[in-house]
DRENMAR-186841 format. One record per residue (C-alpha): residue in three letters; z, y, x. Coordinates in steps of 0.05 Angstrom, whole numbers, always signed. Example, Ala and Ser with C-alpha at 12.3 -4.5 7.8 and 13.67 -1.06 7.14 Angstrom:
<rs>
+-----+--------+--------+--------+
!  aa !     c3 !     c2 !     c1 !
+-----+--------+--------+--------+
! ALA !   +156 !    -90 !   +246 !
! SER !   +143 !    -21 !   +273 !
+-----+--------+--------+--------+
</rs>
This chain:
<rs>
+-----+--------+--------+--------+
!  aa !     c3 !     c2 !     c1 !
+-----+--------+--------+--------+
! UNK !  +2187 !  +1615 !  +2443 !
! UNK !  +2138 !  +1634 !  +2384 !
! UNK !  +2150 !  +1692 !  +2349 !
! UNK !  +2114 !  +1725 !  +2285 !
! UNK !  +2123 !  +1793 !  +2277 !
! UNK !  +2109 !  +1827 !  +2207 !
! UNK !  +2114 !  +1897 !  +2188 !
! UNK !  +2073 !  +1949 !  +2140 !
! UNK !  +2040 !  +1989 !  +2203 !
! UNK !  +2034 !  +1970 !  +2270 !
! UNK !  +2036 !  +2015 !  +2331 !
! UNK !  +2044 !  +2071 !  +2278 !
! UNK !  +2099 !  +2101 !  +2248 !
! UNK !  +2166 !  +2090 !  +2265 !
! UNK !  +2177 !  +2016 !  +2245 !
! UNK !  +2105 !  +1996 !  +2273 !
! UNK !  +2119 !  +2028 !  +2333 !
! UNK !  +2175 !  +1985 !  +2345 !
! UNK !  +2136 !  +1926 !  +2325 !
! UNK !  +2087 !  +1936 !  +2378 !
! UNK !  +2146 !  +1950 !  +2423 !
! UNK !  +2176 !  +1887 !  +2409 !
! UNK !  +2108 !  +1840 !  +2413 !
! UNK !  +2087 !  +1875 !  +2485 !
! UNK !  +2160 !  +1857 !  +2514 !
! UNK !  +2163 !  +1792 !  +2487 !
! UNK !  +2095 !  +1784 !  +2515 !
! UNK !  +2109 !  +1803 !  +2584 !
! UNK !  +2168 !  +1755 !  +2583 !
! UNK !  +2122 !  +1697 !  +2571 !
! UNK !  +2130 !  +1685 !  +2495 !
! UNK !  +2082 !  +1679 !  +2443 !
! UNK !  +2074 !  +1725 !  +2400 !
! UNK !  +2027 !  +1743 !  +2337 !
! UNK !  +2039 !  +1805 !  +2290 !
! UNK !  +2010 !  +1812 !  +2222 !
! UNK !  +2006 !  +1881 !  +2179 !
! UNK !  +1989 !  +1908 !  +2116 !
! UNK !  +1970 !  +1977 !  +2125 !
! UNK !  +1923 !  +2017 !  +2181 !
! UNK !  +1868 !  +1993 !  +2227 !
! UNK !  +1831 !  +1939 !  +2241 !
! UNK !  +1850 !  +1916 !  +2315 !
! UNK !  +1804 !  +1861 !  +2352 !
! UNK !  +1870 !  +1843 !  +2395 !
! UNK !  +1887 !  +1772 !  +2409 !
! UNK !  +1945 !  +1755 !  +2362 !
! UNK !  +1947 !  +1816 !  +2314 !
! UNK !  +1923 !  +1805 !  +2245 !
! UNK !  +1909 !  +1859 !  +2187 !
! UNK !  +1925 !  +1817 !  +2117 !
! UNK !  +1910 !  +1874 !  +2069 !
! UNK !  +1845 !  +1905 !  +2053 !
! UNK !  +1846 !  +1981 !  +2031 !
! UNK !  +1824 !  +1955 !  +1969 !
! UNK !  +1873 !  +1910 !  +1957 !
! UNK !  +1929 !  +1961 !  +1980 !
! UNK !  +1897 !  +2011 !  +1933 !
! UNK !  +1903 !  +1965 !  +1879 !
! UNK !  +1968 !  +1940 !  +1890 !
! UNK !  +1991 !  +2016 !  +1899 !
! UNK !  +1964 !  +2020 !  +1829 !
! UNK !  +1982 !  +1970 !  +1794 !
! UNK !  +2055 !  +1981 !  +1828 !
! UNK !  +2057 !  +2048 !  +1798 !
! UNK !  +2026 !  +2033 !  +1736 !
! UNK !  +2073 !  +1977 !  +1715 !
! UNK !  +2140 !  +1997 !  +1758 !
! UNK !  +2134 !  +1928 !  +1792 !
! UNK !  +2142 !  +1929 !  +1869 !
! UNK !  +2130 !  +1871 !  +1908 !
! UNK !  +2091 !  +1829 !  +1859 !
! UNK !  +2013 !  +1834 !  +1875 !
! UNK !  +1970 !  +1819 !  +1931 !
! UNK !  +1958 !  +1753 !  +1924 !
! UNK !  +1900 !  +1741 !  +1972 !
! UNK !  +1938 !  +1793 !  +2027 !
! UNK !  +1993 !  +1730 !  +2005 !
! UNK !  +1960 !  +1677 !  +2019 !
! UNK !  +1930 !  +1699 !  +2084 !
! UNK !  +2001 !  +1715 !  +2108 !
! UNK !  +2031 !  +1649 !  +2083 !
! UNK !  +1968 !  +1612 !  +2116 !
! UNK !  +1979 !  +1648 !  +2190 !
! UNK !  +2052 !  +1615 !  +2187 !
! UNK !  +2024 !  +1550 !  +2178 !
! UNK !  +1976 !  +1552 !  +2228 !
! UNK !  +2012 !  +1592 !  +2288 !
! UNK !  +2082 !  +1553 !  +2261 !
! UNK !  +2132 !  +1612 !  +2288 !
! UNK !  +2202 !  +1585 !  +2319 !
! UNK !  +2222 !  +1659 !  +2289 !
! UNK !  +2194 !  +1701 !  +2237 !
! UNK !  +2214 !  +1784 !  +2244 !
! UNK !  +2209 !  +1814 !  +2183 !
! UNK !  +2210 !  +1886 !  +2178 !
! UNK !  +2186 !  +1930 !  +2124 !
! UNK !  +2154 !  +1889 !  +2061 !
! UNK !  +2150 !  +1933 !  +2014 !
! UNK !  +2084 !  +1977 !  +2027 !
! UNK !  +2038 !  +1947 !  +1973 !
! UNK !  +2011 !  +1895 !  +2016 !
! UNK !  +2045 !  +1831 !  +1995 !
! UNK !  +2083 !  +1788 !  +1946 !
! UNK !  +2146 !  +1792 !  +1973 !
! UNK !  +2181 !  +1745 !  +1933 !
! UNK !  +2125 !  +1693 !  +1927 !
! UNK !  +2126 !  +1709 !  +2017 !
! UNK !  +2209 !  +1694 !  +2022 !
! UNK !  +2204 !  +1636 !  +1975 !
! UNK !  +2156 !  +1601 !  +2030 !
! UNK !  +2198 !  +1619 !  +2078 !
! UNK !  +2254 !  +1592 !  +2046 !
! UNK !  +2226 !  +1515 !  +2019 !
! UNK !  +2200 !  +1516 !  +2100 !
! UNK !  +2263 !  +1529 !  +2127 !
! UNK !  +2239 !  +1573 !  +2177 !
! UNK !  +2294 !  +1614 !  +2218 !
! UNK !  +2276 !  +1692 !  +2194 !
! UNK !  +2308 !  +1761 !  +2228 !
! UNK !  +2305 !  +1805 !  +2175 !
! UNK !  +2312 !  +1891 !  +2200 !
! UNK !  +2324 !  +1933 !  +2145 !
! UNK !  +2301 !  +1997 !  +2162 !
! UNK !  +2318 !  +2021 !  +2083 !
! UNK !  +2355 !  +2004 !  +2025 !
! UNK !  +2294 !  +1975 !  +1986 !
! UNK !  +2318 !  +1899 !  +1996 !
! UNK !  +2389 !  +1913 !  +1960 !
! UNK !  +2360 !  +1957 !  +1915 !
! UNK !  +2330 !  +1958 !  +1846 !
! UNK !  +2267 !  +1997 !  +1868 !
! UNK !  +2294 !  +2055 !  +1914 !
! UNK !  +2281 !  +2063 !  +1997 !
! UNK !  +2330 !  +2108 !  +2000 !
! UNK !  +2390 !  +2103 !  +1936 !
! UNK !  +2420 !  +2168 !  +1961 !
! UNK !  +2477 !  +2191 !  +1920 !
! UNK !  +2462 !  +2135 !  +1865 !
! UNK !  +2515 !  +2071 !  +1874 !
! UNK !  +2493 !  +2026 !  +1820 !
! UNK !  +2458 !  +1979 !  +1875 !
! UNK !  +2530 !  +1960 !  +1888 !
! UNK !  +2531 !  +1927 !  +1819 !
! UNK !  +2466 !  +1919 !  +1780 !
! UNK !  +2413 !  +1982 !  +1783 !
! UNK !  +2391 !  +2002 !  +1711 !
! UNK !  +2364 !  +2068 !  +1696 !
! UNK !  +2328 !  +2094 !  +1757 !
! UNK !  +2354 !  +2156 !  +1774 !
! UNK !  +2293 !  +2161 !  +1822 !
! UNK !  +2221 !  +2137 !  +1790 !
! UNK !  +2187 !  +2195 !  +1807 !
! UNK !  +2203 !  +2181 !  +1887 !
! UNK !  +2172 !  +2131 !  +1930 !
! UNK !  +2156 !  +2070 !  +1908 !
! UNK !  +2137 !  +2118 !  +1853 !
! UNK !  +2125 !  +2086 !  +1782 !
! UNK !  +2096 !  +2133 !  +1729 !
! UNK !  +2117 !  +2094 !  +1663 !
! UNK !  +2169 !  +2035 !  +1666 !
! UNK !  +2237 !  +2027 !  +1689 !
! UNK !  +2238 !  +1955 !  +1721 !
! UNK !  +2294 !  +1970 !  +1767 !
! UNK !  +2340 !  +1920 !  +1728 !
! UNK !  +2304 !  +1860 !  +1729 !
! UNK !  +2285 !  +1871 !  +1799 !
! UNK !  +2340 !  +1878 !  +1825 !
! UNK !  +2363 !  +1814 !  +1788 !
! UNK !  +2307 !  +1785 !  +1821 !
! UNK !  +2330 !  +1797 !  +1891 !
! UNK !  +2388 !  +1775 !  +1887 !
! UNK !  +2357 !  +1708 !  +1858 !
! UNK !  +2313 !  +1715 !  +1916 !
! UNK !  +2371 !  +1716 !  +1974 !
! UNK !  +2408 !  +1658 !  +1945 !
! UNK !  +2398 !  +1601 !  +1981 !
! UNK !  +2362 !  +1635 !  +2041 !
! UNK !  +2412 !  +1606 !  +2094 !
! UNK !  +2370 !  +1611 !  +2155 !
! UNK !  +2372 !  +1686 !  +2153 !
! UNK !  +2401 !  +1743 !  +2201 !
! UNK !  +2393 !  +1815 !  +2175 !
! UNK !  +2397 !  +1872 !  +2227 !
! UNK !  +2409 !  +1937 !  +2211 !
! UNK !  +2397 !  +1997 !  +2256 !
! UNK !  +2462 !  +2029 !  +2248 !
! UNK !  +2537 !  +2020 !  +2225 !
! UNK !  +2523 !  +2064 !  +2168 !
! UNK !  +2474 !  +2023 !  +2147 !
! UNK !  +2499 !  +1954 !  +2154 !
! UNK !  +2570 !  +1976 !  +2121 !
! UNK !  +2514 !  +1991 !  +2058 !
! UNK !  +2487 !  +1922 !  +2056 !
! UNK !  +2554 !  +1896 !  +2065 !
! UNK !  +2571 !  +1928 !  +1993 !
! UNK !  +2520 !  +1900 !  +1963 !
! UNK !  +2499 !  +1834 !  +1938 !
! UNK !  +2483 !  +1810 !  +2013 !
! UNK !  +2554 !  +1807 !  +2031 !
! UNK !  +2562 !  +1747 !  +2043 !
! UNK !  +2504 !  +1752 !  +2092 !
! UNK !  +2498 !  +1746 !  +2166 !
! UNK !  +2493 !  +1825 !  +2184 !
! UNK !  +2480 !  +1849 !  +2250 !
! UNK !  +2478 !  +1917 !  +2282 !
! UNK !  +2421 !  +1935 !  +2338 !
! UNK !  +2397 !  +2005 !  +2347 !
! UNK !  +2329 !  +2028 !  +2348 !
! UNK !  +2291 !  +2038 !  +2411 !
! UNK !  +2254 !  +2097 !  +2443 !
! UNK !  +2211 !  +2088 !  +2504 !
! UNK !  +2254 !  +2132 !  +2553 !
! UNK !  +2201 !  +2128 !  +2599 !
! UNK !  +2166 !  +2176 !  +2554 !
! UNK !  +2223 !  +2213 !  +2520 !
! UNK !  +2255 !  +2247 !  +2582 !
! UNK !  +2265 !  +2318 !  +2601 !
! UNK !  +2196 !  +2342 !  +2610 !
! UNK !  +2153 !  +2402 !  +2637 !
! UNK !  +2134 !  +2445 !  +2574 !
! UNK !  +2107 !  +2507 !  +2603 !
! UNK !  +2036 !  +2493 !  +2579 !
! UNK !  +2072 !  +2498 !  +2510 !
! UNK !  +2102 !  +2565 !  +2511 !
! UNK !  +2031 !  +2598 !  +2540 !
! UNK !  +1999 !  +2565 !  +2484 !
! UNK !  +2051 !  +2588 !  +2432 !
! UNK !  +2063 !  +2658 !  +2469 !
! UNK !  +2134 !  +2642 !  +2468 !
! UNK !  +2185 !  +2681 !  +2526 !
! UNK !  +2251 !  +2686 !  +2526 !
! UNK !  +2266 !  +2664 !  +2450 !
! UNK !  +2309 !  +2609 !  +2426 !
! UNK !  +2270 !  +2549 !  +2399 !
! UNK !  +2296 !  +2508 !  +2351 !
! UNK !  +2246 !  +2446 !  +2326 !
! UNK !  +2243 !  +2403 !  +2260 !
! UNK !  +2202 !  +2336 !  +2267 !
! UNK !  +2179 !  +2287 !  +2216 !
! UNK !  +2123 !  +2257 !  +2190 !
! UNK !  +2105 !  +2302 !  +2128 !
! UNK !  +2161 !  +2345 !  +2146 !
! UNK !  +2156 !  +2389 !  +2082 !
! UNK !  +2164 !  +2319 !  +2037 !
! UNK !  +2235 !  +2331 !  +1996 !
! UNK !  +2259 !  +2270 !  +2027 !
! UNK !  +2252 !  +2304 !  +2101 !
! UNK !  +2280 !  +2376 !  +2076 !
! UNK !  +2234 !  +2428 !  +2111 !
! UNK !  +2240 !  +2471 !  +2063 !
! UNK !  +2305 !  +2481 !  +2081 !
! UNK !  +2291 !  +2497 !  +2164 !
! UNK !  +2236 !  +2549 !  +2125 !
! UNK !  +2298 !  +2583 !  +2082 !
! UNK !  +2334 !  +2584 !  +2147 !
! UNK !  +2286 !  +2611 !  +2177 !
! UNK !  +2270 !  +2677 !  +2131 !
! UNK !  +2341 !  +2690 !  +2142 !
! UNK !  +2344 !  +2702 !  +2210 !
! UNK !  +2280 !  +2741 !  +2214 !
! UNK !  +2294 !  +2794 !  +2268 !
! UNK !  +2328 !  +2748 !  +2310 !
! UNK !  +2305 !  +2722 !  +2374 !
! UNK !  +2297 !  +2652 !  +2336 !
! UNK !  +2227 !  +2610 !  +2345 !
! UNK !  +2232 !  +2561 !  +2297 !
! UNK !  +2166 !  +2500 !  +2306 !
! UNK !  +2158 !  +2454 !  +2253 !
! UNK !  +2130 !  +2384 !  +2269 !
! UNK !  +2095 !  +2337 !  +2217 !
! UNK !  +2072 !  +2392 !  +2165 !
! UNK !  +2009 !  +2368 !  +2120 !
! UNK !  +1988 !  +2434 !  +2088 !
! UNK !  +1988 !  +2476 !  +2151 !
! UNK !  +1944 !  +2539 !  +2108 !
! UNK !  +2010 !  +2556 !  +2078 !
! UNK !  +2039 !  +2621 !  +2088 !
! UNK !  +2103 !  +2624 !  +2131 !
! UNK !  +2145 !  +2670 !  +2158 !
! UNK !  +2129 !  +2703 !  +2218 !
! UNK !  +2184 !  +2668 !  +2259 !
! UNK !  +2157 !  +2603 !  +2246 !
! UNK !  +2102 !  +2556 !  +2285 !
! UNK !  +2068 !  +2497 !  +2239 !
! UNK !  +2044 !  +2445 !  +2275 !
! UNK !  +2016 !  +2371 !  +2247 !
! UNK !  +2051 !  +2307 !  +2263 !
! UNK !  +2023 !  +2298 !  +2334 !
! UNK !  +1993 !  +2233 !  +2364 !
! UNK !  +2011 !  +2246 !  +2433 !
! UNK !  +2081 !  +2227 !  +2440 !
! UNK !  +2083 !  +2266 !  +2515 !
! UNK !  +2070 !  +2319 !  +2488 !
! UNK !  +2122 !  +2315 !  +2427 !
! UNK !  +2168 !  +2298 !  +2498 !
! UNK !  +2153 !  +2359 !  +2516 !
! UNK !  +2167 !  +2396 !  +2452 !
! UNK !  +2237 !  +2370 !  +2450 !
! UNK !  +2242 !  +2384 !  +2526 !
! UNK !  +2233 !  +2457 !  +2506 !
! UNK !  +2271 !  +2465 !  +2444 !
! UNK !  +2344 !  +2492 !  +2450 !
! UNK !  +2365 !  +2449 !  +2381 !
! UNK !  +2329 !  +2402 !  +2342 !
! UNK !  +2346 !  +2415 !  +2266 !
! UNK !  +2347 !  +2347 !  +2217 !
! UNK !  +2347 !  +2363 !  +2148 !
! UNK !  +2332 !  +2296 !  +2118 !
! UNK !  +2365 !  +2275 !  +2055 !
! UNK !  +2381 !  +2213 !  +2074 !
! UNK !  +2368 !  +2165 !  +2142 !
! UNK !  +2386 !  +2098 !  +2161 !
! UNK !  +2382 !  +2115 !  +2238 !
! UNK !  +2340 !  +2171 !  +2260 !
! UNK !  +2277 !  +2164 !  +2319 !
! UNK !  +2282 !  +2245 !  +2324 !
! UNK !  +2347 !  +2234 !  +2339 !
! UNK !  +2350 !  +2186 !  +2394 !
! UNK !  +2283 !  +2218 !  +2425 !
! UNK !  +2312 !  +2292 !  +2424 !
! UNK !  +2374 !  +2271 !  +2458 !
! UNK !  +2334 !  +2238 !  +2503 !
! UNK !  +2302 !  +2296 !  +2523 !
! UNK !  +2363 !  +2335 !  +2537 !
! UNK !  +2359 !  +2372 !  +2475 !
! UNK !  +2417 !  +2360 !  +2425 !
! UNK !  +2425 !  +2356 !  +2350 !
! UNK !  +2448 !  +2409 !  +2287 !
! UNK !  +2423 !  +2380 !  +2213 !
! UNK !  +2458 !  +2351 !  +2153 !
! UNK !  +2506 !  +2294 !  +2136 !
! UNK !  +2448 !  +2249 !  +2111 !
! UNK !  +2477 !  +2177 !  +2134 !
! UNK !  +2471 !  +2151 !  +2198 !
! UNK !  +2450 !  +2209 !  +2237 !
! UNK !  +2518 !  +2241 !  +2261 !
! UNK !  +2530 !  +2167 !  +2288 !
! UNK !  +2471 !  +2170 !  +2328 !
! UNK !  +2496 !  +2238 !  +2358 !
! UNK !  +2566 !  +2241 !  +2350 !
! UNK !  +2605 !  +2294 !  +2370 !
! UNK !  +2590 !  +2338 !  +2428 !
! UNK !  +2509 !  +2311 !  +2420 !
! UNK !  +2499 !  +2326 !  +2350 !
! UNK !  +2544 !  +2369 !  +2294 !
! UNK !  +2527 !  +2373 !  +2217 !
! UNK !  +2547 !  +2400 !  +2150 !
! UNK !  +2541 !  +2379 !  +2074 !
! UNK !  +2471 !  +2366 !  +2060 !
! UNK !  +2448 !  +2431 !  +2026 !
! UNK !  +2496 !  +2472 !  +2053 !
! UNK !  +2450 !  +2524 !  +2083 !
! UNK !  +2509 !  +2578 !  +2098 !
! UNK !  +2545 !  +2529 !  +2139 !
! UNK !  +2481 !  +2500 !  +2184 !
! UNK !  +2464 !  +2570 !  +2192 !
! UNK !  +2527 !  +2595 !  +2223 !
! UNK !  +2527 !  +2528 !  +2269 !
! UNK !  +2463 !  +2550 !  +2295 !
! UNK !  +2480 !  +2620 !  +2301 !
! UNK !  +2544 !  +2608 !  +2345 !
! UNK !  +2499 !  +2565 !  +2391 !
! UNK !  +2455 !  +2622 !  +2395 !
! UNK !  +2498 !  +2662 !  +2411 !
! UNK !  +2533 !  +2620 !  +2471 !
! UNK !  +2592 !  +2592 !  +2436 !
! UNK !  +2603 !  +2524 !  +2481 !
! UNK !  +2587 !  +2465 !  +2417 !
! UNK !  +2548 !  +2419 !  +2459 !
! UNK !  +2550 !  +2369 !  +2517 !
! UNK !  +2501 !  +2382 !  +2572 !
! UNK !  +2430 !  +2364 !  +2584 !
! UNK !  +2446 !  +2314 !  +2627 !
! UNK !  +2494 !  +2282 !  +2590 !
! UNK !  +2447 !  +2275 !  +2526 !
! UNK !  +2398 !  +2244 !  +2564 !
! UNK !  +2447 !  +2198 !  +2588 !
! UNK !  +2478 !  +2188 !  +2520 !
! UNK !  +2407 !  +2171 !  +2489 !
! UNK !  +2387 !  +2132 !  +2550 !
! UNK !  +2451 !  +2082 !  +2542 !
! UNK !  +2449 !  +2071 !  +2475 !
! UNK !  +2381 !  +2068 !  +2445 !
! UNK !  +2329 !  +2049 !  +2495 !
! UNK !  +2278 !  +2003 !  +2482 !
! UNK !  +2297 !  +1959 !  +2536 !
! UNK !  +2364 !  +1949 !  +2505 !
! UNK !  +2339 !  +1929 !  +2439 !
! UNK !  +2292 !  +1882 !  +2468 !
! UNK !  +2348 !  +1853 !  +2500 !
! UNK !  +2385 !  +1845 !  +2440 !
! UNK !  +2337 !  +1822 !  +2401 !
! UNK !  +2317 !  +1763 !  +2443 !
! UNK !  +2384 !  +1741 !  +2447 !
! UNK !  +2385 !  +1741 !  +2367 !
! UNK !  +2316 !  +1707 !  +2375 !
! UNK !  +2338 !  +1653 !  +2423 !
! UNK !  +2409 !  +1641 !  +2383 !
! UNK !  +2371 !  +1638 !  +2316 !
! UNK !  +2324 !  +1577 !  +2344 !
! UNK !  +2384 !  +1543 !  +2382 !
! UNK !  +2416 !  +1544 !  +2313 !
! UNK !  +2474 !  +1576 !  +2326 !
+-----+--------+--------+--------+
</rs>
């Protein structure tokens, strides 16, 4: 079986990393496989192609932001794409993340469409369905026609124009007709969202994300507390890339934070971009890290891990915390609290600092809220290995070219 894979990143971030996941099973199981991406570095690999130049991202970033049009530029980054399908003739094209500022999406599905060529489609946002938003967050007019942007100053940012209207006329325009098309989603939560929006009458399927849980396993982390002169204090991380970003809430673990100064609390934050800031004395600040052992071993240490995203449509930290042994206390931002349902994970009203802070202090203070460290690991082991969606998608693979 031939597969193309395309993505924004690959082997970085969370949606390249599952990319790379993907095209290195598929490998070992004897397929073909070729990956193409927008964004990152040049890689002389056999079978992975960058289509983008900076430049050309740079300019489509611009002229993106410039006119409120996402999706529409990129032509060469286009045609390169369009001509790799040709050539390596795919009996499955993966789709991932599109938007990025790397290619002319609808120009890209069009092909795809007068081909005929079978396409899985993973959402890992809301940006298909939407006007213009990744994430539409309390905003439901998606579910009709989006007018109005409540959001133009977020990502995919526009600085003058309101365009969310037409494009999101133009998507739908786009799916009609597209009958050789699966769309996964990474969650329930998400995939009851596309199921309320003009895709409804889509083919919508459900596979989790996968961690490596060869990697994100209860780990040794003494190295870590000699480094970070840390004893007999409670630890409780926060991890995400640009973790201070209003979208991934550390602000809020920081406000947390100054209110329990005194306390035996060690709170580490993971992913933070301007690390000369001042914080309070109770907290570490730490960049995004590149080793993922050693981010193992950081959730192997931690007695919570604190989300305090605004929205997610699954949640890596998640799965790769719980792997570790280490379980979950954030806000009600989607699909998180089905990722660790009770007894793994517990969370409040997004915002509602009063409430996540008296969750945390009762598990502080021994109050029984959690299953074991055992049986996190075995939770996150079951459900959301990498193994497991490999599995799953190959059978979506194989089913798609059998034409079932």
């Amino acid at each position: 079986m031939k597969v193309l894979m395309v993505d924004v990143n690959y082997n970085f971030s969370s949606t390249g990393k599952i990319v790379h996941d993907l095209t290195a099973q598929l490998r070992m199981e004897g397929h073909v496989v070729e990956a193409s991406y927008g964004r990152g570095k040049e890689t002389n690999e056999a079978g992975l192609f960058k289509i983008a130049s900076g430049v050309e991202v740079v300019l489509d970033a611009t002229l993106s932001r410039i006119s409120g049009m996402v999706g529409y530029f990129s032509p060469l980054a286009t045609r390169r794409l369009i001509a790799q399908v040709e050539r390596f003739n795919p009996d499955v094209v993966h789709l991932h993340e599109l938007h990025g500022y790397y290619v002319n999406i609808f120009d890209f599905i069009n092909y795809l469409k007068y081909k005929g060529i079978k396409v899985v489609w993973t959402f890992h946002c809301e940006f298909m369905y939407t006007g213009r938003c990744g994430y539409a967050n309390e905003c439901e007019k998606w579910k009709d026609t989006c007018h109005s942007c409540p959001q133009l100053s977020e990502y995919p940012k526009s600085l003058l124009f309101d365009f969310s209207e037409k494009m999101h006329l133009e998507k739908k325009e786009l799916f009609e007709g597209f009958e050789n098309l699966v769309i996964v989603a990474p969650s329930n939560w998400l995939a009851r969202r596309i199921s309320e929006s003009f895709l409804m009458n889509k083919r919508i399927q459900v596979i989790n994300n996968g961690i490596d849980t060869d990697v994100f396993k209860p780990t040794e982390f003494e190295f870590l507390k000699i480094r970070h002169s840390l004893s007999d204090e409670f630890v409780a991380i926060s991890v995400a890339p640009d973790l201070m970003s209003d979208r991934k809430g550390g602000k809020w673990v920081v406000e947390l934070a100054e209110r329990y100064l005194g306390e035996n609390i060690k709170f580490i934050l993971i992913g933070v971009t301007v690390l000369e800031a001042v914080w309070p004395d109770n907290v570490i600040a730490l960049p995004l890290l590149t080793s993922q052992y050693e981010l193992a071993a950081y959730y192997s240490m931690a007695d919570i891990t604190i989300l305090s995203s605004r929205k997610e449509t699954f949640s890596m930290v998640t799965a790769e915390s719980l792997a570790c042994g280490t379980p979950i206390l954030g806000f009600d931002s989607g699909a998180p609290p089905e990722v660790a349902p009770s007894g793994y994970g517990y969370f409040v009203e997004y915002g509602d600092l009063n409430a996540l802070g008296s969750m945390l202090m009762d598990f502080v203070n021994g109050k029984p809220l959690y299953s074991s460290e055992d049986a996190c690991v075995e939770f996150s082991s079951s459900n959301y290995s990498k193994r497991k969606m490999f599995s799953s998608y190959t059978s979506l693979y194989l089913e798609s070219v059998n034409g079932r």
